[in-house]
N, CA, C and O of each residue as an XYZ file, in Angstrom:
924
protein
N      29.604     31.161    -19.989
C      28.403     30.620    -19.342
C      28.531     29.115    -19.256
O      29.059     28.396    -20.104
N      27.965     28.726    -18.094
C      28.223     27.160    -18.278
C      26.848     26.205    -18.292
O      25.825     26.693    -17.812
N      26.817     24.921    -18.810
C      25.456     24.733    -18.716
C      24.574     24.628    -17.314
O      24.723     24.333    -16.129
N      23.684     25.013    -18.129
C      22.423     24.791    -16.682
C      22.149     25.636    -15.665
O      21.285     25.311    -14.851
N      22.828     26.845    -15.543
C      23.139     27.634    -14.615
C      23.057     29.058    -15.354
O      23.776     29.116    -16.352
N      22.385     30.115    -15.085
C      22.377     31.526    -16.125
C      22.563     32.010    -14.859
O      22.664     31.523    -13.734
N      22.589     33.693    -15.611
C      23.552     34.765    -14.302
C      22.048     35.959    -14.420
O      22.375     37.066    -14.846
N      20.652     35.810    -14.114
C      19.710     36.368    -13.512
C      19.703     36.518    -12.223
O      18.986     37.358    -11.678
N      20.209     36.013    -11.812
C      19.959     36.061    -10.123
C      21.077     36.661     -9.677
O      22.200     36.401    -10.110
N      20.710     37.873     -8.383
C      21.535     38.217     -7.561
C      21.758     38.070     -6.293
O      21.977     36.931     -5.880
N      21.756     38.826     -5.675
C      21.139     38.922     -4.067
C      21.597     39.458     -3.047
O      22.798     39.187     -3.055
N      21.332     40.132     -2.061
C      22.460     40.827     -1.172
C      23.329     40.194     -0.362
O      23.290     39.044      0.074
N      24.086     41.021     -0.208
C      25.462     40.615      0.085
C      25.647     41.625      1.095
O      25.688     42.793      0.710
N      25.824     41.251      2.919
C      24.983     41.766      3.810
C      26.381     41.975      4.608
O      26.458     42.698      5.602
N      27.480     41.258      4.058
C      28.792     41.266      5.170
C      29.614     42.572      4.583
O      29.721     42.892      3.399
N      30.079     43.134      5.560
C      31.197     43.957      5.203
C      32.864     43.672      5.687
O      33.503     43.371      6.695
N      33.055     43.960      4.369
C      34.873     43.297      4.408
C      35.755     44.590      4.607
O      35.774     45.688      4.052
N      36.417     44.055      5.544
C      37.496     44.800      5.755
C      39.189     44.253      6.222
O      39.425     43.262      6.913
N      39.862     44.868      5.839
C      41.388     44.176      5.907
C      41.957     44.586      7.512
O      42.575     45.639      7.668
N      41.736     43.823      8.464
C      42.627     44.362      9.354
C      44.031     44.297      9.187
O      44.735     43.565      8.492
N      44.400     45.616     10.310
C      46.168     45.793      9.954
C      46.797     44.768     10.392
O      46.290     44.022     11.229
N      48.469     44.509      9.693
C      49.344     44.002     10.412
C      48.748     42.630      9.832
O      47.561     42.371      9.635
N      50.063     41.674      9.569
C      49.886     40.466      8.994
C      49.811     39.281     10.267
O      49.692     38.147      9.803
N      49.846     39.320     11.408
C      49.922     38.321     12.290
C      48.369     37.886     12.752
O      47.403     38.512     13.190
N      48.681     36.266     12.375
C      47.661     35.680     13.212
C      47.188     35.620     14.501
O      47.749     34.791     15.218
N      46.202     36.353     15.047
C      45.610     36.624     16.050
C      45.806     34.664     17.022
O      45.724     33.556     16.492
N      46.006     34.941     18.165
C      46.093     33.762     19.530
C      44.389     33.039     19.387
O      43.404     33.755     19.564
N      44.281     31.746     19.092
C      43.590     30.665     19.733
C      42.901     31.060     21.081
O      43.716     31.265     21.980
N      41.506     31.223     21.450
C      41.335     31.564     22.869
C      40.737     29.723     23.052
O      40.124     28.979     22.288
N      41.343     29.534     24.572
C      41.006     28.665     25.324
C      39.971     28.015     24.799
O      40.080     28.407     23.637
N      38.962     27.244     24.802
C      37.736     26.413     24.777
C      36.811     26.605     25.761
O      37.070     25.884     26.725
N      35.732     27.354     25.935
C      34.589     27.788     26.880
C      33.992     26.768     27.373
O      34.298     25.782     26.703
N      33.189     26.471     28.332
C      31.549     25.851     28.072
C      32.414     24.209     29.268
O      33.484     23.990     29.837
N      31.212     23.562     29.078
C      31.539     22.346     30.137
C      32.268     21.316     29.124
O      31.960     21.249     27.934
N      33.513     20.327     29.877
C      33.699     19.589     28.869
C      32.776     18.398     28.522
O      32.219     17.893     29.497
N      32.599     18.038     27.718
C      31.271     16.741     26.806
C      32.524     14.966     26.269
O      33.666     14.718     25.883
N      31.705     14.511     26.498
C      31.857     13.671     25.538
C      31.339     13.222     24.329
O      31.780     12.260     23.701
N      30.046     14.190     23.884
C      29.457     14.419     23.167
C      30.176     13.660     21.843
O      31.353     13.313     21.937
N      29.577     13.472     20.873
C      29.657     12.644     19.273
C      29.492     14.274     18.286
O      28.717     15.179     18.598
N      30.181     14.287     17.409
C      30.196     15.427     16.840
C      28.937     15.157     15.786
O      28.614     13.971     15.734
N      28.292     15.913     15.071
C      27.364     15.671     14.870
C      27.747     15.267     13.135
O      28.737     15.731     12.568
N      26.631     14.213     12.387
C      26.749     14.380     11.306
C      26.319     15.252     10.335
O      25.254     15.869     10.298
N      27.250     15.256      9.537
C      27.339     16.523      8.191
C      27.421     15.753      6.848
O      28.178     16.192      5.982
N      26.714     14.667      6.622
C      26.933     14.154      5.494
C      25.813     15.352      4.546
O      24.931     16.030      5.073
N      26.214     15.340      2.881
C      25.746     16.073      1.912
C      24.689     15.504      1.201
O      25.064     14.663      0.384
N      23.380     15.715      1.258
C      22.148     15.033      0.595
C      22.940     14.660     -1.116
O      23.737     15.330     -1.773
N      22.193     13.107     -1.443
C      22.311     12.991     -2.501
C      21.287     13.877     -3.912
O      21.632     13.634     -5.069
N      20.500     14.516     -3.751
C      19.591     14.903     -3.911
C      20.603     16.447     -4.429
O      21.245     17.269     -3.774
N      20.245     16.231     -6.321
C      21.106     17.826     -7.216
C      20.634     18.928     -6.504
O      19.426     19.164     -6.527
N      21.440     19.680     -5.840
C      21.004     20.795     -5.396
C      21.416     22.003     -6.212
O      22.493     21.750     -6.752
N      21.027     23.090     -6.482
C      21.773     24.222     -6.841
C      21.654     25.610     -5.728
O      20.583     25.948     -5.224
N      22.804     26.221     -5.506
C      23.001     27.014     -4.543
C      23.387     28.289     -5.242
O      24.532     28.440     -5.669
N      22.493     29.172     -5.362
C      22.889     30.570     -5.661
C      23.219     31.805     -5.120
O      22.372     32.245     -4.342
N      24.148     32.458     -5.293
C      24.914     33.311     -4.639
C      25.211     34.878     -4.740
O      24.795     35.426     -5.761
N      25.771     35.534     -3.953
C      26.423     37.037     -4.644
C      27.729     36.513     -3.423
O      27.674     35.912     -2.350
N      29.239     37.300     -4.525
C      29.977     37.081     -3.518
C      31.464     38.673     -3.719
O      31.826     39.379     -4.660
N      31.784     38.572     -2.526
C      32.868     39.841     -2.556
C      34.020     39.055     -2.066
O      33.854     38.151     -1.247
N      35.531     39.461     -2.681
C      36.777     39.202     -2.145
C      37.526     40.543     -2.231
O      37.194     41.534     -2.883
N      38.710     40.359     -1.365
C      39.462     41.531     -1.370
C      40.866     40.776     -0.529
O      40.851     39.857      0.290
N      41.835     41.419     -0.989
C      43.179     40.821     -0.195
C      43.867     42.557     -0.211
O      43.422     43.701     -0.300
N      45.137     41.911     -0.071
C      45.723     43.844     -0.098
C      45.976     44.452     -1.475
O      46.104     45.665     -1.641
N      46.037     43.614     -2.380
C      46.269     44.823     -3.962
C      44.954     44.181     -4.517
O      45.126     44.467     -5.702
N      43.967     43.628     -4.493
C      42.920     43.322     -5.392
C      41.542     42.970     -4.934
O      41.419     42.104     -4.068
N      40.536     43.541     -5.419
C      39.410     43.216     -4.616
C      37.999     43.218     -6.058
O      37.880     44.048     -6.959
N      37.208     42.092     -5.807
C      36.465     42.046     -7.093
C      35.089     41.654     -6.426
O      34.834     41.695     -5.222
N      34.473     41.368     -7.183
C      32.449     40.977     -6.983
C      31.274     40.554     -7.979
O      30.993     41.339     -8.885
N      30.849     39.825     -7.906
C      29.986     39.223     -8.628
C      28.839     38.331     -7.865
O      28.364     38.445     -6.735
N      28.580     37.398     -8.925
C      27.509     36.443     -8.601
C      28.049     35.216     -8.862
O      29.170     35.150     -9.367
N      27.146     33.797     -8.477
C      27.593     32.611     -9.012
C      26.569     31.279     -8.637
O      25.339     31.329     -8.613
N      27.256     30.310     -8.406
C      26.410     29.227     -8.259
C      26.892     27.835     -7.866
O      27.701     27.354     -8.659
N      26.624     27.208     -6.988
C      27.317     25.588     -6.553
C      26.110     24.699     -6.898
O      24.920     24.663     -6.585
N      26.977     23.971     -7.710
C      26.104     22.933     -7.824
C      26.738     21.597     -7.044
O      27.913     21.232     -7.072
N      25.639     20.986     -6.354
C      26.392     20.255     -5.162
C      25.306     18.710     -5.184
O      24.115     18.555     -5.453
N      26.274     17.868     -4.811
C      25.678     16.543     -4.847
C      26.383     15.509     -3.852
O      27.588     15.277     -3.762
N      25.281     14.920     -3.094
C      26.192     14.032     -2.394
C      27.047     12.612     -2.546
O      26.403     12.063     -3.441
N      27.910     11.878     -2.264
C      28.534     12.379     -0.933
C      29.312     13.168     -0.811
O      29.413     13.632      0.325
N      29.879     13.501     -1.473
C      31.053     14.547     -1.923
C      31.296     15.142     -3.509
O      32.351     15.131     -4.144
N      30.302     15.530     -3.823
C      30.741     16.324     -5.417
C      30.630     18.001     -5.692
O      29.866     18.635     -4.964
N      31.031     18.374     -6.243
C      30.594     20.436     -5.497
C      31.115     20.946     -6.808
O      32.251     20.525     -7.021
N      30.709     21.611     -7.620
C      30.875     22.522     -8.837
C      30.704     23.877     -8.168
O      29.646     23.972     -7.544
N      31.523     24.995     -8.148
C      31.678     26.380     -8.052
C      31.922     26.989     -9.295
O      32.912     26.800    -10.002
N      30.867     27.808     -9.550
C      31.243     28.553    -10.602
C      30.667     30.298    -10.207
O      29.590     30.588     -9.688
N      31.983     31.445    -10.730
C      32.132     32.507    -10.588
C      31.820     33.433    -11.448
O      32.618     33.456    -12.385
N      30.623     34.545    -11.546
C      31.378     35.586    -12.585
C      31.070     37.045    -11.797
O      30.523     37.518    -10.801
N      31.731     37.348    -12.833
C      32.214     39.030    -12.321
C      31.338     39.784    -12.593
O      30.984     39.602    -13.758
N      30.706     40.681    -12.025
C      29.983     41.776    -11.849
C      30.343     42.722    -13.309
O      29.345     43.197    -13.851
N      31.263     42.924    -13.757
C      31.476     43.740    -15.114
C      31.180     43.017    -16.406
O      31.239     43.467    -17.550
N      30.869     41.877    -16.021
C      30.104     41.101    -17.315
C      31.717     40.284    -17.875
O      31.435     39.677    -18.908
N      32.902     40.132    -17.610
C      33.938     39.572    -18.127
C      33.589     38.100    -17.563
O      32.918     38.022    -16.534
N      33.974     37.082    -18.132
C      33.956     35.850    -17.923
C      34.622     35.533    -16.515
O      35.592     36.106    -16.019
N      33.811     34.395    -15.941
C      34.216     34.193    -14.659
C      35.194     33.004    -14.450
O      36.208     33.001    -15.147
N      35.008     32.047    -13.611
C      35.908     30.906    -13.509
C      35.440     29.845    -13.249
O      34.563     29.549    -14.061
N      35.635     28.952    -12.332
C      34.929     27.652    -12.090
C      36.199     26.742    -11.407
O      37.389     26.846    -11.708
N      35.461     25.607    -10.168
C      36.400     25.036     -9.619
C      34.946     23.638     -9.567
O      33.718     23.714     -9.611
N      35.853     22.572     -9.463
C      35.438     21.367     -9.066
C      35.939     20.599     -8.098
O      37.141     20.429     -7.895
N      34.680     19.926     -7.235
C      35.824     19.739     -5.742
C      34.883     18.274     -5.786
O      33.662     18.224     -5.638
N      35.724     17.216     -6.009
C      35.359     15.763     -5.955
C      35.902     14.898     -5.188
O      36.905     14.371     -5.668
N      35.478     14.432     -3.760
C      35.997     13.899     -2.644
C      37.171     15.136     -1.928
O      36.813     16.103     -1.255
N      38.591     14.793     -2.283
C      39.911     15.836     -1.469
C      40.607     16.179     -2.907
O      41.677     16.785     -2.973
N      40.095     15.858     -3.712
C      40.305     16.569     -5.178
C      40.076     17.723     -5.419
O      38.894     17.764     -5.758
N      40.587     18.898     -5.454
C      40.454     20.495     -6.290
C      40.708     20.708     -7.100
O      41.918     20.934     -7.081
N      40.110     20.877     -8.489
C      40.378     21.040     -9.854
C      40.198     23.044    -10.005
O      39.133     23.561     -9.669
N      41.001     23.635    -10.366
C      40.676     25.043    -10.560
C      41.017     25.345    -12.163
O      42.227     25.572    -12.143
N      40.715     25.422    -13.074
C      41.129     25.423    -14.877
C      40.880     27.173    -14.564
O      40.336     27.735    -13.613
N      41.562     27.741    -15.859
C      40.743     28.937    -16.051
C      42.036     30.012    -15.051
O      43.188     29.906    -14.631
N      40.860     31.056    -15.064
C      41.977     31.860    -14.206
C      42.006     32.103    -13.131
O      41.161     31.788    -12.292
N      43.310     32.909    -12.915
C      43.943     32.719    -11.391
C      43.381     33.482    -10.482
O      43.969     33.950     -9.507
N      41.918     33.683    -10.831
C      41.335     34.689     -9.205
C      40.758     33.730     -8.650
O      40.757     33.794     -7.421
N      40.187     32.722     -9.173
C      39.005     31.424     -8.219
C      40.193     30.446     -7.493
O      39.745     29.806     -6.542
N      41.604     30.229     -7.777
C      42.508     30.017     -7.176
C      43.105     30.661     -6.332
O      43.553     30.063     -5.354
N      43.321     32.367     -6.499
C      43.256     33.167     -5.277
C      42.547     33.123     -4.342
O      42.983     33.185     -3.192
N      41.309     33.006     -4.631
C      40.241     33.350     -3.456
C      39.595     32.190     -2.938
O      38.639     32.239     -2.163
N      40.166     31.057     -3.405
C      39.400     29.866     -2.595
C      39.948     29.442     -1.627
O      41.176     29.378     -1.686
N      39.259     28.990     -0.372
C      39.766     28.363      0.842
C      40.877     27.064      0.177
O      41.349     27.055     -0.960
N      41.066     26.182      1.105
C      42.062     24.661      1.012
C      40.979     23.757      1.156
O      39.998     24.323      1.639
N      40.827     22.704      0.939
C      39.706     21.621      0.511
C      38.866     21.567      1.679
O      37.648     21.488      1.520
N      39.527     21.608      3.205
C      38.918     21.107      4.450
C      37.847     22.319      4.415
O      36.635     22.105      4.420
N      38.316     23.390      4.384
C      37.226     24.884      4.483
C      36.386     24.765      3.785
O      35.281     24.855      4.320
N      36.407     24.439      1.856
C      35.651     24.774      1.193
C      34.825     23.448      1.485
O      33.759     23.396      0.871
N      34.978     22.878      1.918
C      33.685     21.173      2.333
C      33.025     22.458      3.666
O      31.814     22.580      3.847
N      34.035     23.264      4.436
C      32.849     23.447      5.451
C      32.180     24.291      5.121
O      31.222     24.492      5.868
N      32.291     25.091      4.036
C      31.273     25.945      3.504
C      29.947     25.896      3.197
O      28.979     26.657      3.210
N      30.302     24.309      2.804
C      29.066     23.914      1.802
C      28.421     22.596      2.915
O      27.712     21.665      2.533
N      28.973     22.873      4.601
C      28.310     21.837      5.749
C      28.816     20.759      5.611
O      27.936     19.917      5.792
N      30.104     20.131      5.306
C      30.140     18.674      5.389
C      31.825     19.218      6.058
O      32.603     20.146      5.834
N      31.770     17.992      6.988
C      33.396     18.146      7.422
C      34.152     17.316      6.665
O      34.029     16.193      6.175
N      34.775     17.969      6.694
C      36.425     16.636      5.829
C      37.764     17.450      6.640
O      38.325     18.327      5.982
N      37.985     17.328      7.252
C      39.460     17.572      8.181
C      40.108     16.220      8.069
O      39.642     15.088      7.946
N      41.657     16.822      8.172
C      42.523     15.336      7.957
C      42.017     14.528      8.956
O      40.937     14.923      9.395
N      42.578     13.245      9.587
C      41.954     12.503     10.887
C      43.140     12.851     11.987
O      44.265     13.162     11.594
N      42.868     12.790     13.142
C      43.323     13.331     14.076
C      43.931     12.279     14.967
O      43.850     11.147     14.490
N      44.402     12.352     15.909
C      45.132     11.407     17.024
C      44.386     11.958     18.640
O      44.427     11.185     19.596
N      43.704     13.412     18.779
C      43.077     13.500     19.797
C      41.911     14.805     19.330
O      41.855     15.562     18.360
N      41.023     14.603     20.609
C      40.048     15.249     20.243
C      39.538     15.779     21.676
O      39.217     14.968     22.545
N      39.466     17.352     21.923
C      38.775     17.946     23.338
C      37.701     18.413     22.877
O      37.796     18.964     21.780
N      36.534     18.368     23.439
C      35.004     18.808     23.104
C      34.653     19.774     24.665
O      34.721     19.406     25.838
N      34.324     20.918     24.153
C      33.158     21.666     25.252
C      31.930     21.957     24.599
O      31.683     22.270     23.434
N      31.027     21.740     25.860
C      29.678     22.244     25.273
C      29.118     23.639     26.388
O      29.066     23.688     27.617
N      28.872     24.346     25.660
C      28.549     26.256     25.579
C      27.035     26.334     25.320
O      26.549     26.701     24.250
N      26.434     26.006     26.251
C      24.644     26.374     25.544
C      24.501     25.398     24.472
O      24.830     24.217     24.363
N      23.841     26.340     23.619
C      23.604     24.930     22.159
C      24.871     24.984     21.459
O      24.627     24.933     20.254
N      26.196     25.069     21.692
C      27.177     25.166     20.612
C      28.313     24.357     21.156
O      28.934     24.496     22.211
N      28.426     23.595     20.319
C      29.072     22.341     20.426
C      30.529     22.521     20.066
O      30.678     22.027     18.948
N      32.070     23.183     20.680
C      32.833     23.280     19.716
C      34.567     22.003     20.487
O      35.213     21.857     21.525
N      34.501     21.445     19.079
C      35.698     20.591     19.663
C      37.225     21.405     18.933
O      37.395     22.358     18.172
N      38.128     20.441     19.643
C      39.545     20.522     18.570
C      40.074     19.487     18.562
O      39.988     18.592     19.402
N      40.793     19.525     17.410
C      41.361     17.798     16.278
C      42.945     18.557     16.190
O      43.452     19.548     15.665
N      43.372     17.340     17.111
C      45.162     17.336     16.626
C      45.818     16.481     17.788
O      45.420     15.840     18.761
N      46.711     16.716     17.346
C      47.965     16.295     18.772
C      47.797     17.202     19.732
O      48.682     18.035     19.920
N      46.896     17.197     20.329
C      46.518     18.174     21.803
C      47.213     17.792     22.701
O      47.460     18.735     23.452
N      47.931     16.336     23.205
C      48.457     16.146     24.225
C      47.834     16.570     25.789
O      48.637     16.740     26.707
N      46.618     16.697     25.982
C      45.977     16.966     26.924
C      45.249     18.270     27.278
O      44.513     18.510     28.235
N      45.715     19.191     26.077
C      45.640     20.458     25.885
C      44.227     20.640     24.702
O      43.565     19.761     24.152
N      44.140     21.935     24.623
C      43.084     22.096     23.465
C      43.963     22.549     22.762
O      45.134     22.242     22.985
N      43.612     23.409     21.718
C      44.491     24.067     20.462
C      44.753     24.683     20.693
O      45.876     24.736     20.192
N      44.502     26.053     21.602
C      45.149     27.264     21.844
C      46.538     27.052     22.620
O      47.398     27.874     22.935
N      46.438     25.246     22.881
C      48.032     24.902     23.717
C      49.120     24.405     22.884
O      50.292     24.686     23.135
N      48.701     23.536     21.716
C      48.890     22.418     21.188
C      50.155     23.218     20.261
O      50.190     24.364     19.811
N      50.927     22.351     20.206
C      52.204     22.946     19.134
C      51.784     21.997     17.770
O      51.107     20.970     17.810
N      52.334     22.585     16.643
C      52.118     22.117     15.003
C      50.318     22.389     15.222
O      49.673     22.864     16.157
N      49.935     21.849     13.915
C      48.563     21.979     13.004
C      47.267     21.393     14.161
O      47.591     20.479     14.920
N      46.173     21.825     14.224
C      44.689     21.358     14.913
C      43.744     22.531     14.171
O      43.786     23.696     13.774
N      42.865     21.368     14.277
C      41.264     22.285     14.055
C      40.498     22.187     14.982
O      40.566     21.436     15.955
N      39.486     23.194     14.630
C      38.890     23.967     16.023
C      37.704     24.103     15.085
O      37.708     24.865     14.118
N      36.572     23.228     15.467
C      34.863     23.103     14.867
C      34.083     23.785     15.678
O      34.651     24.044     16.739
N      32.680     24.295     15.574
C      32.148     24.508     16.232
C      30.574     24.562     15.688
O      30.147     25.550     15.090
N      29.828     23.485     15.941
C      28.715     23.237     15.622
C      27.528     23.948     16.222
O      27.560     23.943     17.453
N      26.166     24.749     15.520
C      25.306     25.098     16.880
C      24.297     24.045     16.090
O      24.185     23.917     14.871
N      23.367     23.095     17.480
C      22.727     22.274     17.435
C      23.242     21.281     16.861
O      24.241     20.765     17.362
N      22.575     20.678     15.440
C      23.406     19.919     14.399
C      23.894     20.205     13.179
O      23.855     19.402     12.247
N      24.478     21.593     13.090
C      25.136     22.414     11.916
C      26.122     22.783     12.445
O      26.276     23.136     13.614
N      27.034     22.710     11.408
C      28.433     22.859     11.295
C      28.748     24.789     11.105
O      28.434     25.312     10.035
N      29.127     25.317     11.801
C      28.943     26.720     11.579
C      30.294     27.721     11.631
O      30.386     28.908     11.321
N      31.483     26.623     12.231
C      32.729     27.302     12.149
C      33.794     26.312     11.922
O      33.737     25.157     12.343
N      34.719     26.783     11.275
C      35.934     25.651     10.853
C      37.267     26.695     11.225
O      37.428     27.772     10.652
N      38.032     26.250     12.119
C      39.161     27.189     11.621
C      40.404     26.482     11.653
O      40.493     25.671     12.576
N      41.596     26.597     10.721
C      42.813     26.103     11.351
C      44.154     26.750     11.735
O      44.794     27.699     11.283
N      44.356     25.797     12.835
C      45.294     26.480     13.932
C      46.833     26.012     13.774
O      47.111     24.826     13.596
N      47.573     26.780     13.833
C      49.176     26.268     14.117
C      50.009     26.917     14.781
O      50.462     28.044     14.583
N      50.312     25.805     15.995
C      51.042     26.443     17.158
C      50.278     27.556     18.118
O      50.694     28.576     18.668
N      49.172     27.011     18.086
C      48.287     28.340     18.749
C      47.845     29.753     18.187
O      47.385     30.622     18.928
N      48.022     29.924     16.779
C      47.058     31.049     16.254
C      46.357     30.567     15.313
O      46.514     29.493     14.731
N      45.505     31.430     15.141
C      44.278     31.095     13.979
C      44.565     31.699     12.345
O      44.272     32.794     11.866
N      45.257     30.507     11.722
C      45.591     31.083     10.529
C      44.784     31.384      9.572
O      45.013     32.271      8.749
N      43.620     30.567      9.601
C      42.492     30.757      8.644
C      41.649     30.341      9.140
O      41.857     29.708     10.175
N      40.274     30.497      8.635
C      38.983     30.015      8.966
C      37.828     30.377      8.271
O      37.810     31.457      7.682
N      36.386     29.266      8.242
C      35.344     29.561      7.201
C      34.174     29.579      8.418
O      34.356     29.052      9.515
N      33.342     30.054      8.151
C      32.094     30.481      8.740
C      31.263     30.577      7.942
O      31.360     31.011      6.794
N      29.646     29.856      8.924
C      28.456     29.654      8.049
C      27.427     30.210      9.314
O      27.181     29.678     10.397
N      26.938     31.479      8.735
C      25.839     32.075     10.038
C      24.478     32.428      9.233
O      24.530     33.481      8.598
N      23.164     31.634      9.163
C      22.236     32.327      8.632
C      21.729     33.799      9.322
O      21.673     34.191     10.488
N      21.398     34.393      8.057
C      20.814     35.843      7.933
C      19.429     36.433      8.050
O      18.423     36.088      7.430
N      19.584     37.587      9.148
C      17.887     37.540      9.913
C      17.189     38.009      8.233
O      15.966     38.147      8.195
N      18.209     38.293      6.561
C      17.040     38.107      5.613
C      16.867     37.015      4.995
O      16.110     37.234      4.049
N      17.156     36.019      5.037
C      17.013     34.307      4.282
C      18.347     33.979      4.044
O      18.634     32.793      3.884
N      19.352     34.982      3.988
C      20.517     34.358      2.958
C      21.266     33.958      4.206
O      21.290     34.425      5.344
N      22.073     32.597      3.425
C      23.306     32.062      4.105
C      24.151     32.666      4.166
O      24.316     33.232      3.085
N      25.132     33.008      5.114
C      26.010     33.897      4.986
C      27.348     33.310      5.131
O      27.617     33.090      6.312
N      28.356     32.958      4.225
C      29.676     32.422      4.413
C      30.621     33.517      4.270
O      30.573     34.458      3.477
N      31.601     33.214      5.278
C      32.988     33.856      5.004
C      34.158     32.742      5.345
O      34.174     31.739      6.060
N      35.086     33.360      4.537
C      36.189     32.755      4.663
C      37.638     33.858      4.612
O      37.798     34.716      3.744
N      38.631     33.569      5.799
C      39.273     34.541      5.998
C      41.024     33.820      6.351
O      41.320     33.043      7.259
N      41.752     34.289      5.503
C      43.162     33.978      5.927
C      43.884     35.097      6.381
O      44.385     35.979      5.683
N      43.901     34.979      7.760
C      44.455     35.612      8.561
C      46.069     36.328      8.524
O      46.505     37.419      8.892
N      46.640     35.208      7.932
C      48.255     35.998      7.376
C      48.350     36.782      6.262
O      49.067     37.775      6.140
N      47.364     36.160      5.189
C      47.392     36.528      4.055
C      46.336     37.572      3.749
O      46.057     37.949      2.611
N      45.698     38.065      5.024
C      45.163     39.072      4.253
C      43.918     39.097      3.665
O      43.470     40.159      3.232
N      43.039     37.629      3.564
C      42.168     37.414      2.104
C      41.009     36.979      2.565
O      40.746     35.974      3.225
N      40.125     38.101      2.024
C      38.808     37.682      2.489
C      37.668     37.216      1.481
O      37.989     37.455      0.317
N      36.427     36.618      1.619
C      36.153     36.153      0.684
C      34.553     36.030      1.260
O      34.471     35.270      2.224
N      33.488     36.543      0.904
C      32.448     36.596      1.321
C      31.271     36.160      0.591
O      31.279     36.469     -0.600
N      30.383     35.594      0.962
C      29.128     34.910      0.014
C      27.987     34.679      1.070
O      27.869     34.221      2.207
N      27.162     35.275      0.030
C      25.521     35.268      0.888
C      24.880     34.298     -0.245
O      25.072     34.334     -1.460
N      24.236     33.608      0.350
C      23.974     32.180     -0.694
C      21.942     32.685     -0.578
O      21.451     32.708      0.550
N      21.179     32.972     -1.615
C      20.093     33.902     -1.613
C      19.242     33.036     -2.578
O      18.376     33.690     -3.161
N      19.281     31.917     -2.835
C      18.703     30.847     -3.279
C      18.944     29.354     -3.111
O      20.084     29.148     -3.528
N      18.300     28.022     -2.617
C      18.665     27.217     -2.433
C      17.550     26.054     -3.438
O      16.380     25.891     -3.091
N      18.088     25.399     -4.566
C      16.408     24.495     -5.662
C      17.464     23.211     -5.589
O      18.670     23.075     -5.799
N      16.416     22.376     -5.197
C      16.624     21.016     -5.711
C      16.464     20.604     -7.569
O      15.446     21.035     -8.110
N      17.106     20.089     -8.129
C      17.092     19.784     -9.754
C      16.864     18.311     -9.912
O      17.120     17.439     -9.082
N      16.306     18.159    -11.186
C      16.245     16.666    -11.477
C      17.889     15.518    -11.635
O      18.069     14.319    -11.426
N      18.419     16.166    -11.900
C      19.874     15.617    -12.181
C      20.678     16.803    -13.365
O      20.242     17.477    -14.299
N      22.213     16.592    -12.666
C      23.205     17.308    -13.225
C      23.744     16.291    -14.625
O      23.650     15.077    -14.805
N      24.333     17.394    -15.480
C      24.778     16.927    -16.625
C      25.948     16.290    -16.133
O      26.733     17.133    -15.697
N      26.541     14.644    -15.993
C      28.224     14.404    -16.083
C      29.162     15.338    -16.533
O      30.320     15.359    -16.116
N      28.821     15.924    -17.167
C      29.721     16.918    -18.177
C      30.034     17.806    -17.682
O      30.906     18.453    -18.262
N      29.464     18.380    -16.236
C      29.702     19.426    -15.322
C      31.091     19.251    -14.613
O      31.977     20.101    -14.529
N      31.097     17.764    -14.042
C      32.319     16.981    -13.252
C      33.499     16.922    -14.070
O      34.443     16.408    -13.470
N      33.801     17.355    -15.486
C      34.827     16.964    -15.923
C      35.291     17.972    -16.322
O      34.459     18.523    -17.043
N      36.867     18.953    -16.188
C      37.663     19.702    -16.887
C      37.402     19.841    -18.369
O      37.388     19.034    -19.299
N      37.165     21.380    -18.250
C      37.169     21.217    -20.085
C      38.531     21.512    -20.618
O      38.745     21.457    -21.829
């Protein structure tokens, strides 16, 4: 147990996971919608202790587990994840401070976590490396650009690494990254017609899915320092 945080709370967990066949990353489709010059919108993280409570499911091809948990999150960049397991065995915990990932403990919260850029878009703030070009279309209310060496192209053209955002209104709601034109991974944030946030995160080669309905959201007076540091 860690401080400040108890395991009363659950909540549904509304996505269903499934492994599609065959290990290849599915093709990049084109970029829809009119092109913009649009400003991407800001995603900075309230300074203001939040705690974010959860239920979450993973599964890859030999292992699949479930529980509950909790982020404790602070701005501009500070994020405590902590995991436990549904059978009552001790869970894990990760700390994500600026492009820092600390994972102690064991090797399932290191299995199942996105790469730093995803797990910032989980929790609404972008952090993607910085880019050299940028194509924006706008689709109704959904704003989606791509970040890379596009060379005049969007990502579904672009050879080596780009990301592909896609904001509706001023929320950040899709992250994915691309290389050489397929979609190797990606995180998604879609609220739920029952209150809960609904995140997924999915690596496409590997198989690994990772699901969380976030079913509580409390502001706190302040976090213990003692949370931020490796035990």
């Amino acid at each position: 147990m860690t401080p400040g945080v108890g395991r009363r709370w659950g909540g549904p967990l509304a996505l269903v996971l499934a492994i599609t066949g065959g290990g290849c990353a599915p093709a990049a489709r084109p970029l829809v919608g009119a092109p913009t010059r649009a400003v991407l919108p800001p995603t900075v993280i309230s300074t203001v202790p939040t705690v974010l409570r959860f239920t979450w499911q993973y599964k890859d091809e030999t292992f699949e587990a479930n529980g509950d948990g909790a982020v404790r999150r602070q701005g501009p960049d500070r994020a405590r994840l902590d995991f436990f397991l549904s059978n009552g065995m001790a869970g894990g915990y990760a700390i994500l401070v600026g492009d820092t990932l600390t994972v102690p403990g064991i090797d399932l919260v290191k299995r199942m976590l996105p790469p730093v850029p995803l797990l910032w878009a989980s929790l609404g703030r972008l952090a993607v490396p910085p880019a050299r070009d940028t194509v924006a279309r706008m689709d109704g209310d959904t704003l989606r650009a791509d970040l890379g060496q596009l060379r005049g192209r969007d990502a579904s053209g672009a050879d080596g690494r780009a990301w592909r955002l896609a904001f509706t209104g001023t929320a950040l709601t899709r992250v994915e990254r691309i290389e050489d034109g397929k979609v190797i991974e990606w995180m998604s944030r879609v609220p739920g017609a029952d209150g809960t946030l609904r995140l997924q995160y999915v690596h496409e080669r590997g198989k690994r899915r990772l699901a969380i309905a976030v079913s509580d959201t409390t502001i706190v007076e302040a976090f213990n320092d003692a949370i931020w540091r490796r035990r």
